[in-house]
MIDOSE-1310 file (N, C-alpha, C; in nm, 2 decimals, decimal comma, always signed):
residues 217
xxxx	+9,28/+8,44/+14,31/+9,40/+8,49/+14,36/+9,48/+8,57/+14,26; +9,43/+8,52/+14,10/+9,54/+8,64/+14,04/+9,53/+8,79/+14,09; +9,35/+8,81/+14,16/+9,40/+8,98/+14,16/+9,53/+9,00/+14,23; +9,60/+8,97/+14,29/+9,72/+9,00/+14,32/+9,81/+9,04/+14,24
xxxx	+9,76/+9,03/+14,10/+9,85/+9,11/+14,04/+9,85/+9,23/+13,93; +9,73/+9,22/+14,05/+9,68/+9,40/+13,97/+9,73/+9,48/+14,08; +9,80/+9,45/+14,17/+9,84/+9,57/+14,27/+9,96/+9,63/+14,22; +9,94/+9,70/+14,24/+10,05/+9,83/+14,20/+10,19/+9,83/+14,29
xxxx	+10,29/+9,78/+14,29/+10,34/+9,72/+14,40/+10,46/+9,84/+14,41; +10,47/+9,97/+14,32/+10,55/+10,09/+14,35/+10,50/+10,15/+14,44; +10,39/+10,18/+14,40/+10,27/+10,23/+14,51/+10,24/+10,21/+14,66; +10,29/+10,07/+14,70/+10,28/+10,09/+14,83/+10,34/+10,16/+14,91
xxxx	+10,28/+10,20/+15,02/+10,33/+10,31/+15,10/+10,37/+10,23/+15,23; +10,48/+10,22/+15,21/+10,57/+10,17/+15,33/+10,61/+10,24/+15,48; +10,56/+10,18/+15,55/+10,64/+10,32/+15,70/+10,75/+10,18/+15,77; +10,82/+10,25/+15,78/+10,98/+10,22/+15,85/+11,02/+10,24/+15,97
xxxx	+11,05/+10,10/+16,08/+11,04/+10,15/+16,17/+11,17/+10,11/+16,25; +11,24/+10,20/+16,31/+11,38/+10,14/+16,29/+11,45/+10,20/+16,51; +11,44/+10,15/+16,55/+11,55/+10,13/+16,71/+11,62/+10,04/+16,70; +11,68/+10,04/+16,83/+11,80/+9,96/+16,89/+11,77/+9,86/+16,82
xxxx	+11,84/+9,83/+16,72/+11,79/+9,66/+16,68/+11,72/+9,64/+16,56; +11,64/+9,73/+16,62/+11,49/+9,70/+16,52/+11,47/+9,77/+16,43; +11,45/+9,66/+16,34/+11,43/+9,72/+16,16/+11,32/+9,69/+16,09; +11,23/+9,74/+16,06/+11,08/+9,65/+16,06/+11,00/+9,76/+15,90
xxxx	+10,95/+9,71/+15,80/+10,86/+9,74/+15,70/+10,72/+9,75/+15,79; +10,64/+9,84/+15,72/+10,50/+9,76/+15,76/+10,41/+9,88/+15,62; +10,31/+9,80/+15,58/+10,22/+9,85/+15,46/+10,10/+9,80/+15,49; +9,96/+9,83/+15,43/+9,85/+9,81/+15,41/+9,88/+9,76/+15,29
xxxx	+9,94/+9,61/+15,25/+9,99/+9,64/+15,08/+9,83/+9,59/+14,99; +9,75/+9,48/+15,04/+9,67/+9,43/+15,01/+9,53/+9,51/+15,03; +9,50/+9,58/+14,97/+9,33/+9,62/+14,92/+9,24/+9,54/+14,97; +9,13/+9,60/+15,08/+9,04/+9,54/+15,09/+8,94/+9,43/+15,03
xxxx	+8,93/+9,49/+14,94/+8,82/+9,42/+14,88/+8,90/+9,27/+14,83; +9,03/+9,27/+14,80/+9,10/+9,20/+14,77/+9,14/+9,11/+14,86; +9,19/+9,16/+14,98/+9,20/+9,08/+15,09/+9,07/+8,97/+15,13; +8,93/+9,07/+15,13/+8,80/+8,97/+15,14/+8,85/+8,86/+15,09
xxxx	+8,85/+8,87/+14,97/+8,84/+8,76/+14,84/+8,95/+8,65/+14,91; +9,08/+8,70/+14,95/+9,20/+8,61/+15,01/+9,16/+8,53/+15,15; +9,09/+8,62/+15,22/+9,04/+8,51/+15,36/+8,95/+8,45/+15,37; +8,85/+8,46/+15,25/+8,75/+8,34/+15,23/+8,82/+8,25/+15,17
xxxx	+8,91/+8,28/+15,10/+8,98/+8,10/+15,03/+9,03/+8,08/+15,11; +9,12/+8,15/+15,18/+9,20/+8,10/+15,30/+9,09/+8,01/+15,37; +8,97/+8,05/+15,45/+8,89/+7,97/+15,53/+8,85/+7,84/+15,45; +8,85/+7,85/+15,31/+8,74/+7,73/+15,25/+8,87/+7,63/+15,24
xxxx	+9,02/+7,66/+15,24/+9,11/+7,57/+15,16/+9,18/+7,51/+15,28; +9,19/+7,60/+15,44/+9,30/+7,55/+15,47/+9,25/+7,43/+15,55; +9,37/+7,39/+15,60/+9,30/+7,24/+15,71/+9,40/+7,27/+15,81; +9,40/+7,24/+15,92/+9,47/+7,25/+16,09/+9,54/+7,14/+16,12
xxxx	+9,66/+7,15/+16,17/+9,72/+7,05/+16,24/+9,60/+7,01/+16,35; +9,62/+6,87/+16,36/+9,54/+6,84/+16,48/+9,68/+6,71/+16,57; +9,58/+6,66/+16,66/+9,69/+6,58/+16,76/+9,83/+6,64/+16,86; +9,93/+6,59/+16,82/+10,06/+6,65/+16,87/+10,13/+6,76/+16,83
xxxx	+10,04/+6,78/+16,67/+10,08/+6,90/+16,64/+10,04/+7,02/+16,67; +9,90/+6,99/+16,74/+9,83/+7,06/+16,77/+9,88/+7,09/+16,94; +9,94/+7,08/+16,98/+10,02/+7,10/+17,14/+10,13/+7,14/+17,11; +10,14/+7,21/+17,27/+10,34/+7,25/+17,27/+10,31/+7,25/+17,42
xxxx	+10,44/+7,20/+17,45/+10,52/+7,20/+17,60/+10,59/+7,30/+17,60; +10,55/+7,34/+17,75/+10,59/+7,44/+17,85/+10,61/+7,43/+18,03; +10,77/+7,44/+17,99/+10,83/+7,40/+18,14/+10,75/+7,20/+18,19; +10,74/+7,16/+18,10/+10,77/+6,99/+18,05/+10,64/+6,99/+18,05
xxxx	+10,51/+7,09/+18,08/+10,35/+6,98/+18,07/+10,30/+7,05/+17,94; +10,20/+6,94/+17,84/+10,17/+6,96/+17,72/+10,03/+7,04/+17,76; +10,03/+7,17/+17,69/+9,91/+7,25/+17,65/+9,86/+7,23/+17,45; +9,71/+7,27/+17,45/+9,66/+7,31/+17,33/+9,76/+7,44/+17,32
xxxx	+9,75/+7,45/+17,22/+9,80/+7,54/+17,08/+9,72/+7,66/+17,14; +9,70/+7,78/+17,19/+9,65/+7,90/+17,20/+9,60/+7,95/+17,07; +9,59/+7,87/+16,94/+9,58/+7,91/+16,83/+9,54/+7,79/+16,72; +9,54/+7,82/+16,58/+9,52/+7,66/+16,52/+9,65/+7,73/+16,42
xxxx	+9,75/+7,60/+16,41/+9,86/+7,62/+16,27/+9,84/+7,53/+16,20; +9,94/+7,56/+16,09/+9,99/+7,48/+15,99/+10,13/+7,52/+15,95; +10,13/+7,43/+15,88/+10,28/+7,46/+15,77/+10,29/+7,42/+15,66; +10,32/+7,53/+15,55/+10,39/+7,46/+15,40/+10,49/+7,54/+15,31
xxxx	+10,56/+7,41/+15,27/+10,64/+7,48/+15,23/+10,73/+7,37/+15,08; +10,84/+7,40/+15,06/+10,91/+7,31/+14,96/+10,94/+7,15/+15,00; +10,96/+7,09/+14,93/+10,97/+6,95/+14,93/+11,08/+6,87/+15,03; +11,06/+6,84/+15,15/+11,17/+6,83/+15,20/+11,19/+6,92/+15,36
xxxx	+11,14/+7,03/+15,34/+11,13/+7,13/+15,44/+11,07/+7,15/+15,59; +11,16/+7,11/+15,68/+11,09/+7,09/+15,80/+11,14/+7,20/+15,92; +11,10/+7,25/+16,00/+11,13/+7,36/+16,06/+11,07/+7,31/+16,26; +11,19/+7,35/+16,29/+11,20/+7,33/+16,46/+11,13/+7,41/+16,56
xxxx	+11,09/+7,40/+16,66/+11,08/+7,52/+16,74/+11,00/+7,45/+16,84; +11,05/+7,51/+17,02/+10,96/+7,45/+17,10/+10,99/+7,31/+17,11; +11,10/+7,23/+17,06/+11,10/+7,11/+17,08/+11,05/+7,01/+17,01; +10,96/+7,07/+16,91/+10,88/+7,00/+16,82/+10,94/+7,03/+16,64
xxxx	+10,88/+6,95/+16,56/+10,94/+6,93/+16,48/+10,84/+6,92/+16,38; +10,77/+7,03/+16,28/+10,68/+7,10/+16,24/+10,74/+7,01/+16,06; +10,67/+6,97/+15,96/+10,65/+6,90/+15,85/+10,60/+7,03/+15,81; +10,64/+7,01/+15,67/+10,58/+7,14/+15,58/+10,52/+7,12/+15,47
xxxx	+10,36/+7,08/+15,45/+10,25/+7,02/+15,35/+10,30/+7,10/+15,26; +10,24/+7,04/+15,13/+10,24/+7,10/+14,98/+10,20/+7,19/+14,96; +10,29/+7,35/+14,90/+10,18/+7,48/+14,90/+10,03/+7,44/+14,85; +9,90/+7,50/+14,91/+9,83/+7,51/+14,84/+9,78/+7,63/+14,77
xxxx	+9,71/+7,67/+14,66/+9,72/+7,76/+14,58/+9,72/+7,90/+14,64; +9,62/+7,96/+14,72/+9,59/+8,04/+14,81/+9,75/+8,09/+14,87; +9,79/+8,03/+14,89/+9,95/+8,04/+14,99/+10,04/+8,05/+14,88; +10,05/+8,01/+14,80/+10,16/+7,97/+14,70/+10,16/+8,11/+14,62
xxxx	+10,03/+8,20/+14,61/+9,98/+8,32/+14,51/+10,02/+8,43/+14,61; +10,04/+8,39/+14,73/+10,05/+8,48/+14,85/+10,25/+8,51/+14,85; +10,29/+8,40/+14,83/+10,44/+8,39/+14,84/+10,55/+8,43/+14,73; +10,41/+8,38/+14,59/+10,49/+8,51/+14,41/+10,46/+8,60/+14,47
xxxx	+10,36/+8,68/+14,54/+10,37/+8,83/+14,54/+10,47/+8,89/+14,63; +10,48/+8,82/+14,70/+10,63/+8,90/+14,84/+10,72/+8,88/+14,76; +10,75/+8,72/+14,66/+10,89/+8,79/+14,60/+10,86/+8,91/+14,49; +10,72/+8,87/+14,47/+10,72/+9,01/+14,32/+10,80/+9,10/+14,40
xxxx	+10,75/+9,19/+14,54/+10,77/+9,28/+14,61/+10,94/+9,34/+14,70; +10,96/+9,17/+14,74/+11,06/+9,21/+14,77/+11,21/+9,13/+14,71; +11,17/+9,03/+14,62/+11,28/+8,96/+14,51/+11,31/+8,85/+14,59; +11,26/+8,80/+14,71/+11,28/+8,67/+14,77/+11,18/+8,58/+14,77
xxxx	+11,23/+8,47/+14,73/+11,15/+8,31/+14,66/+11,16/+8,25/+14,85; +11,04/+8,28/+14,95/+11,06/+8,17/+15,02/+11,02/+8,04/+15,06; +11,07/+7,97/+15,10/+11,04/+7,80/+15,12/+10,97/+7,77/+15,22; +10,89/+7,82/+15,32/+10,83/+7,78/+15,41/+10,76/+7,90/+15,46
xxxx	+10,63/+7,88/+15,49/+10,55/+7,94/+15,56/+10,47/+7,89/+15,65; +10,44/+7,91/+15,80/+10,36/+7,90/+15,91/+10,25/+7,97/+15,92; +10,12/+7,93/+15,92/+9,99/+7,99/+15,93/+9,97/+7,98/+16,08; +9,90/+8,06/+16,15/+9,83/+8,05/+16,27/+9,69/+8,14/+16,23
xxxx	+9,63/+8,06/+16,30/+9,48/+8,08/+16,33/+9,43/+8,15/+16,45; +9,40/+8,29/+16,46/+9,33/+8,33/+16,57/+9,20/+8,34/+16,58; +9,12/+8,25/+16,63/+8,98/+8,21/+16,63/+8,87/+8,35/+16,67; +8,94/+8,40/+16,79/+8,89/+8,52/+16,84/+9,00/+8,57/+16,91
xxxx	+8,96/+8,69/+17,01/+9,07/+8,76/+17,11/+9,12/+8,68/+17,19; +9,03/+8,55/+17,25/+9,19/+8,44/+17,36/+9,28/+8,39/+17,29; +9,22/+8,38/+17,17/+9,36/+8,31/+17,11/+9,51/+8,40/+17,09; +9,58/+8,36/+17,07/+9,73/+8,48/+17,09/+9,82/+8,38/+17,10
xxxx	+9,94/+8,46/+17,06/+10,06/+8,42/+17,09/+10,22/+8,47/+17,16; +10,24/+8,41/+17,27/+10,36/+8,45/+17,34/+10,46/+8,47/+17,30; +10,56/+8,55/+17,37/+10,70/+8,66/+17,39/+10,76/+8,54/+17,32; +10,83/+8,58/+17,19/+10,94/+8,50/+17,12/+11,02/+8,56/+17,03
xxxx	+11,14/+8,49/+16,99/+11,21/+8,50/+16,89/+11,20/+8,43/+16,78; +11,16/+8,45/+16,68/+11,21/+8,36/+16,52/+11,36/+8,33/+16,51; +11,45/+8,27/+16,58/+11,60/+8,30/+16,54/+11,63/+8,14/+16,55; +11,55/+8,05/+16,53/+11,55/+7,89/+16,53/+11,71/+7,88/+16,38
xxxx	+11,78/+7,78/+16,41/+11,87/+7,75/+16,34/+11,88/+7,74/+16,17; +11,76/+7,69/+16,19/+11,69/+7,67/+16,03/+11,62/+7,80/+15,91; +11,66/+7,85/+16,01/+11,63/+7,98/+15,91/+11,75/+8,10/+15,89; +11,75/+8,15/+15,76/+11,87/+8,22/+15,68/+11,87/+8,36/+15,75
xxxx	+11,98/+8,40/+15,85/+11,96/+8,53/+15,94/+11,99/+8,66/+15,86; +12,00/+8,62/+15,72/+12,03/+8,72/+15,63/+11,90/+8,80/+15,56; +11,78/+8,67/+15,60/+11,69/+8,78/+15,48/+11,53/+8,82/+15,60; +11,50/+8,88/+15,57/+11,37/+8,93/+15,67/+11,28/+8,82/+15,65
xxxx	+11,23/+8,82/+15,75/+11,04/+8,74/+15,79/+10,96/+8,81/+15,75; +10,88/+8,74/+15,63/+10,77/+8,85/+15,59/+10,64/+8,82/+15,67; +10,54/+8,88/+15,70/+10,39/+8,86/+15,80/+10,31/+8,89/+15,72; +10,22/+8,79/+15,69/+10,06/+8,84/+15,61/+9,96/+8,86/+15,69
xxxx	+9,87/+8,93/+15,75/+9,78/+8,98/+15,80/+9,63/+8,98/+15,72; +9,54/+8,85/+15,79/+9,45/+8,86/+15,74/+9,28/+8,88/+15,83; +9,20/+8,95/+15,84/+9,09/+8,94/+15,91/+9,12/+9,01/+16,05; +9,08/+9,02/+16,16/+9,07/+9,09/+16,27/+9,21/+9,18/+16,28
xxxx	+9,16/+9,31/+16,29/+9,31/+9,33/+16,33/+9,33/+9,35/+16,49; +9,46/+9,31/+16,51/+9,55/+9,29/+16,66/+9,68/+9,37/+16,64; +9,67/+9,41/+16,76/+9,77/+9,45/+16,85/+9,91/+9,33/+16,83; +10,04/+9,37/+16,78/+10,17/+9,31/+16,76/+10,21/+9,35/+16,85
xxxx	+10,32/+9,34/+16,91/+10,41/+9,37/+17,06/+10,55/+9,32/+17,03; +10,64/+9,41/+17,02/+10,81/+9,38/+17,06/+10,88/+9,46/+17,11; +10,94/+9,34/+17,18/+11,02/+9,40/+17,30/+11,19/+9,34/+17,35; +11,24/+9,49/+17,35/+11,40/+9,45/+17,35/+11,44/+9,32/+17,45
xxxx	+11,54/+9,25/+17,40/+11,54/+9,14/+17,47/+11,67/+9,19/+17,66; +11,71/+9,32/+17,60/+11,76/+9,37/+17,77/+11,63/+9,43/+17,84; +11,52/+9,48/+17,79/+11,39/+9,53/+17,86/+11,35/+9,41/+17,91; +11,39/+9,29/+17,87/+11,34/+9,21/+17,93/+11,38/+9,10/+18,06
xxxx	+11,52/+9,17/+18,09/+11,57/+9,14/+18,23/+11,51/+9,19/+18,35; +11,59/+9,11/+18,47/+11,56/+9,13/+18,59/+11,70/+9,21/+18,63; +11,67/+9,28/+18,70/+11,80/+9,37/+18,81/+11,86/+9,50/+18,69; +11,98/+9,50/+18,72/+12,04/+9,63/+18,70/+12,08/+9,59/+18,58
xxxx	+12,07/+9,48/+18,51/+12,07/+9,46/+18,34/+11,94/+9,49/+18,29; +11,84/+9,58/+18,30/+11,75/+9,56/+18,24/+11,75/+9,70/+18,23; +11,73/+9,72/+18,09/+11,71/+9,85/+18,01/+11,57/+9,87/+17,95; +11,58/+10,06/+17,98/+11,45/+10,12/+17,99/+11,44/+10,09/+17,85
xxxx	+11,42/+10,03/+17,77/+11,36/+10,05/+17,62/+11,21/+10,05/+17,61; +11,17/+10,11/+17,58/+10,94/+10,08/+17,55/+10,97/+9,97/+17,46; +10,86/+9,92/+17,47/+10,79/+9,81/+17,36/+10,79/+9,90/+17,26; +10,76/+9,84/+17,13/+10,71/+9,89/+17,01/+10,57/+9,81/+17,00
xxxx	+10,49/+9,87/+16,94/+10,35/+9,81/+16,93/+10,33/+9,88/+16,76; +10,27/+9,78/+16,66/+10,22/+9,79/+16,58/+10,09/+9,76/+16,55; +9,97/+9,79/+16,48/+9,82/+9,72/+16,47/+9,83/+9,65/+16,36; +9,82/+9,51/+16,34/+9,85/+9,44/+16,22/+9,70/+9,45/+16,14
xxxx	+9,71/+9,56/+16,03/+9,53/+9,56/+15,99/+9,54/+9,43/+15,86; +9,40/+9,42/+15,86/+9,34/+9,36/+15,73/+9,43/+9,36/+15,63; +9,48/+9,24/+15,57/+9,59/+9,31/+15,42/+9,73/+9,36/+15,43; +9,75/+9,36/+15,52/+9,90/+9,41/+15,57/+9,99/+9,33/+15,54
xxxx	+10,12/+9,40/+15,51/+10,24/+9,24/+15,50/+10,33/+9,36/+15,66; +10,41/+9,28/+15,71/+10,53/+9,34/+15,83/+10,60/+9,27/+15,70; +10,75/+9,34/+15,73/+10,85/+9,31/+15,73/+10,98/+9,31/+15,87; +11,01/+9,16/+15,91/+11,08/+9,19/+16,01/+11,24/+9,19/+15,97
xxxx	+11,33/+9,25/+15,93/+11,44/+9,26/+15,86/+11,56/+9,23/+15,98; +11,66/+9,20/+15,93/+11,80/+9,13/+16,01/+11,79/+9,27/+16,08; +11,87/+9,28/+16,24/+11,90/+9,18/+16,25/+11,77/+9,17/+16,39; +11,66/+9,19/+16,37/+11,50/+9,20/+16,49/+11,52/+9,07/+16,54
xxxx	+11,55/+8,98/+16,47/+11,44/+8,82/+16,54/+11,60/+8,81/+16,66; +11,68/+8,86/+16,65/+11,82/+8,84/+16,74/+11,80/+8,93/+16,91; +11,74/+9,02/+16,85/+11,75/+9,10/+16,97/+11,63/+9,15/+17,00; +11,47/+9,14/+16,90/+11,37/+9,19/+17,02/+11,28/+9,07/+16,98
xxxx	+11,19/+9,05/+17,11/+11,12/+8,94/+17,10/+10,97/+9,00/+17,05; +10,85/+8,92/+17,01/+10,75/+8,93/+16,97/+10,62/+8,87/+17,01; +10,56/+8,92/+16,97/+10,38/+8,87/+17,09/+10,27/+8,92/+17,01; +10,17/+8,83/+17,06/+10,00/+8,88/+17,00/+9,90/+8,87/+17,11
xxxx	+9,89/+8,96/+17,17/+9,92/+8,98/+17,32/+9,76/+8,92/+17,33; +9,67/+8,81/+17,45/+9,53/+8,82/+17,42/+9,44/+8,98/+17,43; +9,33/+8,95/+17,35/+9,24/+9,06/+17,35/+9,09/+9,02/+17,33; +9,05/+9,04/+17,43/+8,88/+8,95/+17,45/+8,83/+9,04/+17,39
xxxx	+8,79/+9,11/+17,40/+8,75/+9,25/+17,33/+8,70/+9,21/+17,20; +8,82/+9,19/+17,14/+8,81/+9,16/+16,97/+8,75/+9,01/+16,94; +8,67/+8,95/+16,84/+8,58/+8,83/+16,83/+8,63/+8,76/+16,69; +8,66/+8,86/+16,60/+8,71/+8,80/+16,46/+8,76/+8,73/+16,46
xxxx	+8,80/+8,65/+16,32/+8,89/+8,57/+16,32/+9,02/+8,63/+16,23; +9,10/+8,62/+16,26/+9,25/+8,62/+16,20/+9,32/+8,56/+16,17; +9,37/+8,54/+16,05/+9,45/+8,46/+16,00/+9,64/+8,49/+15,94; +9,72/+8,46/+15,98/+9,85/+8,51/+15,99/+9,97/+8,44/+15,94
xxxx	+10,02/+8,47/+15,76/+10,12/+8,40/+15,72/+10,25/+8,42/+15,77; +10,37/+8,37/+15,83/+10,47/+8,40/+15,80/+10,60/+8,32/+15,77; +10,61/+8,41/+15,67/+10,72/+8,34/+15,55/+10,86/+8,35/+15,59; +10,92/+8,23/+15,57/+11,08/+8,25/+15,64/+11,17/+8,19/+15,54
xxxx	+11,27/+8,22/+15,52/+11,37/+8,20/+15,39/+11,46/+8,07/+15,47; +11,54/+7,95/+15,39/+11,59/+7,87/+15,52/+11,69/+7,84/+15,51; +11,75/+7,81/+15,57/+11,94/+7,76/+15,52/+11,92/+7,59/+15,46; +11,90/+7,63/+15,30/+11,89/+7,46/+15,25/+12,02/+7,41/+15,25
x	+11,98/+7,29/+15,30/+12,11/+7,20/+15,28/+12,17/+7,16/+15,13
């Protein structure tokens, strides 16, 4: 994991993507060959929520997880969402080498990160907001992108009404490649929602950090 810090981190080439709302980074920051090296540790180190953690309710009946997660983060650190109430394991090294380089990059130390696992193209994740209470609305959501790349999806939260409140905005669609970090910057997780829309098509596996800064007590 130290290659990470042979990257050249002036060097990255940043594109900027900025509407109604939406303020978004996005880079190829991580080198292939480098990234390899990152999603085999990733595969050999991580371990999955299983049981209850492994479910979420919707409209009150419990489904599997469309995906496999985890969580870690600082000592103490527990993060909400869905009704559920997500524990945050000890970094392990792999994650912890992943989290010095975003602050190398962007000067933010953060305390929690969520992994999800996309096994293949059914797996995915639905229309949401990051804007849960526990997290600081001042600093951006960083996204690590590892293995298959997928289709991202957001979309304005008035595009997403019914009747004469609902505004023409398009989606924005990004391709999350291999090695990528997003940046989702104040104030996106407030006003456009986000998806990983399914894709049978695609077979890989992907693996997907994202790092959220929190309001400590």
């Amino acid at each position: 994991m130290n290659s990470l810090q042979k990257i050249d981190v002036p060097s990255i080439n940043w594109k900027t993507i900025r509407k109604e709302g939406l303020n978004v980074d996005y880079a190829v920051a991580i080198p292939r060959i480098i990234a390899n090296g990152i999603l085999k540790e990733l595969e050999k180190t991580l371990e999955y929520f299983t049981g209850d953690l492994s479910k979420i309710t919707v409209f009150g009946k419990v489904h599997p997880l469309p995906r496999q997660q985890v969580a870690y983060g600082d000592a103490g650190v527990t993060y909400r969402y869905s009704g559920k109430t997500i524990p945050a394991l000890p970094w392990p090294a792999p994650v912890l080498a992943l989290r010095d380089f975003l602050e190398t990059i962007k000067g933010i130390k953060y305390e929690f990160v969520l992994v999800n696992k996309y096994r293949n193209g059914n797996d995915h994740m639905g229309e949401h907001r990051d804007n849960e209470p526990e997290l600081d609305p001042d600093y951006p959501i960083a996204s690590i992108s590892f293995g298959q790349e997928r289709p991202f999806v957001l979309k304005h939260k008035d595009a997403r009404k019914a009747g004469p409140d609902k505004k023409p905005i398009p989606p924005v669609k990004i391709d999350l490649e291999h090695g990528s970090i997003l940046f989702m910057n104040p104030p996106t997780n407030e006003i456009w929602y986000h998806s990983l829309p399914t894709r049978k098509k695609l077979l890989g596996v992907r693996i997907n950090l994202t790092f959220r800064k929190m309001r400590m007590k």
